[in-house]
C-alpha positions in Angstrom: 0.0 0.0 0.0 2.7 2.6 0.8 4.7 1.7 -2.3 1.7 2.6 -4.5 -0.2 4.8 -2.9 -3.6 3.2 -4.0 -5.0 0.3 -2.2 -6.9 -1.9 -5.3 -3.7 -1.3 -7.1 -1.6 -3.0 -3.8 -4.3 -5.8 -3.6 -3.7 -6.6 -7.1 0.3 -6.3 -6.7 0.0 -8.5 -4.1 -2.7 -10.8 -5.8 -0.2 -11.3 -9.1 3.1 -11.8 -6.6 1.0 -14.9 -5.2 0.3 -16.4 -8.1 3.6 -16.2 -9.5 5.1 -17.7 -6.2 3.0 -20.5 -6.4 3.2 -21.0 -10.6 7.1 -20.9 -10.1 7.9 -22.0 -6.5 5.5 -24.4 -5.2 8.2 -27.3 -4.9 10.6 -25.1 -2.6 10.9 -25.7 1.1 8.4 -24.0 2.9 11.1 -21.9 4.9 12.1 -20.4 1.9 8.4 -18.6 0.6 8.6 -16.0 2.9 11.8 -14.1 1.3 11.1 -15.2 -2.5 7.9 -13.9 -1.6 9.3 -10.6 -0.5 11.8 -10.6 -3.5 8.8 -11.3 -6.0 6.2 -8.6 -4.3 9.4 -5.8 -5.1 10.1 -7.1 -9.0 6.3 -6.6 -8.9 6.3 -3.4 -7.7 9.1 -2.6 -9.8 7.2 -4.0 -12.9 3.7 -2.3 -12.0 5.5 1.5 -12.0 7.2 0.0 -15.4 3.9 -0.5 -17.2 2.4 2.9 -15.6 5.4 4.9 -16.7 5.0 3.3 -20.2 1.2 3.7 -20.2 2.1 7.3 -19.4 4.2 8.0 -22.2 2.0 6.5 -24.6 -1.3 8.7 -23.3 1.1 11.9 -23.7 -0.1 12.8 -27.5 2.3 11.4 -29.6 1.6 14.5 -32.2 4.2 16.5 -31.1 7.4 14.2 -31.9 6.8 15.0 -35.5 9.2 18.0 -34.5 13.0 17.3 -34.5 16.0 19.2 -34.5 17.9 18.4 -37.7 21.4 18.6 -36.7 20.5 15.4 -33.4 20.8 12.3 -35.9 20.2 10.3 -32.7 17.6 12.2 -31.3 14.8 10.5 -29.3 11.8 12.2 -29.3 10.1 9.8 -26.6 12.9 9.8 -24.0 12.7 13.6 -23.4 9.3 12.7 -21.4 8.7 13.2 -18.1 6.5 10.6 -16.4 4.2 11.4 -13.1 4.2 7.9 -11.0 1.4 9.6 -8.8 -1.1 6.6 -9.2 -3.5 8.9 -7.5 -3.9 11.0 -11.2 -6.0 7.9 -12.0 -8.5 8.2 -9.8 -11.2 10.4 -11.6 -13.3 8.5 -13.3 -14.0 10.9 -16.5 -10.0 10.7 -16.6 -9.7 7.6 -16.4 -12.2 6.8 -19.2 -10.5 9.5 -21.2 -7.1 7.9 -20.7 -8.7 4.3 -22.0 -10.1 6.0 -24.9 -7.0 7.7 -26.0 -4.6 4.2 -25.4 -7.5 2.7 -27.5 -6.6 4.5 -30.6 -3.2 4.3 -30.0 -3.5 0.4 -30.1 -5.5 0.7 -33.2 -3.1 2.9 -34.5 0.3 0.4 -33.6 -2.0 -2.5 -35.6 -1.6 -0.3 -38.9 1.8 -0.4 -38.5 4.3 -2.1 -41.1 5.4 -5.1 -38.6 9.2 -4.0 -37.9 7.8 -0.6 -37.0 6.1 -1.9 -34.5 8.5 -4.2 -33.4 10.9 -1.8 -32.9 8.6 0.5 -31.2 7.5 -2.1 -28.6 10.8 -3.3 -27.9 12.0 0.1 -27.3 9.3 1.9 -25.4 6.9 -0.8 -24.5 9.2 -3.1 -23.4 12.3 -0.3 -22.9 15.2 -2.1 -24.2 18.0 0.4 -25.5 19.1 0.7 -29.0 21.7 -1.9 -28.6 19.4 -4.9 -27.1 16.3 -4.0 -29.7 18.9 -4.4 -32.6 20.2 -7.7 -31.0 16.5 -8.7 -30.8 15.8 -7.5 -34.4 18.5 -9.2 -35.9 19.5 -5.7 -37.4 21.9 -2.4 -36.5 20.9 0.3 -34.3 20.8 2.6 -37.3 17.8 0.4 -38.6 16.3 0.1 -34.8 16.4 4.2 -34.6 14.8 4.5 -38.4 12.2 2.3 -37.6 11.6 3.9 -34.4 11.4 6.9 -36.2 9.4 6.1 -38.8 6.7 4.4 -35.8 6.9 7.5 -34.2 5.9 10.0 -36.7 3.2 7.5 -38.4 1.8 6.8 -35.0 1.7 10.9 -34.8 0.0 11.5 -37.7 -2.9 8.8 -37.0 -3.4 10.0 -33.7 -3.8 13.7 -35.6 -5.6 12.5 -37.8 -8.4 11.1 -35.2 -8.1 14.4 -33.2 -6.0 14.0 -30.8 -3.5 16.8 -30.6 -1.0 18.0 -28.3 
């Protein structure tokens, strides 16, 4: 509950660390639950803010990364984003509906996609693996990872303009 602030969201921390002691670690001695429990409940935590950060990122209107500075080859529109972990933001309703809407047509808008866009786009934000480890993934260099990324991002962009959804 203190780690994130919300008490459904601690229940269902907790709920997914139980279930992934006992699908992993049902044959150990029962002396040693108690700390692989603890161990599992903070890789949860850890994963939960993951996912919200992410979720985050993708809600903040992708329509404004079409802009890029043309002298930063390497530039990286979607890491200049600051994220609020306040899981408390989530609590109105209306914005919460809002929020579901608006990762809706994102989702719609990653299916249109060509598929190493996409690829490239979850590996690198969804997933957050750096350049290096999305290439290594890929099978390609990180010059291809970064076009492709960059390509993703300015498609996804235009989409999402194109459905109304502006910065």
């Amino acid at each position: 509950m203190f780690a994130v602030r919300d008490e459904e969201v601690a229940l269902d921390v907790v709920q997914d660390a139980m279930l992934k002691l006992t699908e992993n670690y049902a044959a150990k001695p029962v002396a040693e639950l108690p700390m692989l429990f603890q161990r599992i409940l903070q890789n949860t935590i850890h994963d939960h803010f993951r996912r919200q950060k992410v979720r985050s990122t993708w809600t903040t209107l992708l329509s404004a990364f079409g802009q890029k500075d043309e002298k930063d080859e390497d530039f990286d529109p979607l890491e200049t984003l600051t994220v609020n972990s306040d899981s408390n933001d989530l609590a109105d309703p209306a914005r919460r509906h809002q929020q579901a809407e608006v990762v809706a047509l994102i989702e719609q808008a990653l299916a249109r996609l060509p598929a190493r866009q996409r690829e490239a786009f979850l590996l690198r934000y969804w997933e957050e693996l750096d350049v290096a480890e999305a290439a290594s993934v890929m099978g390609c260099s990180e010059g291809s990872v970064k076009t492709h990324c960059s390509r993703a991002v300015h498609a996804l962009a235009k989409m999402l303009e194109a459905k109304g959804i502006t910065l």
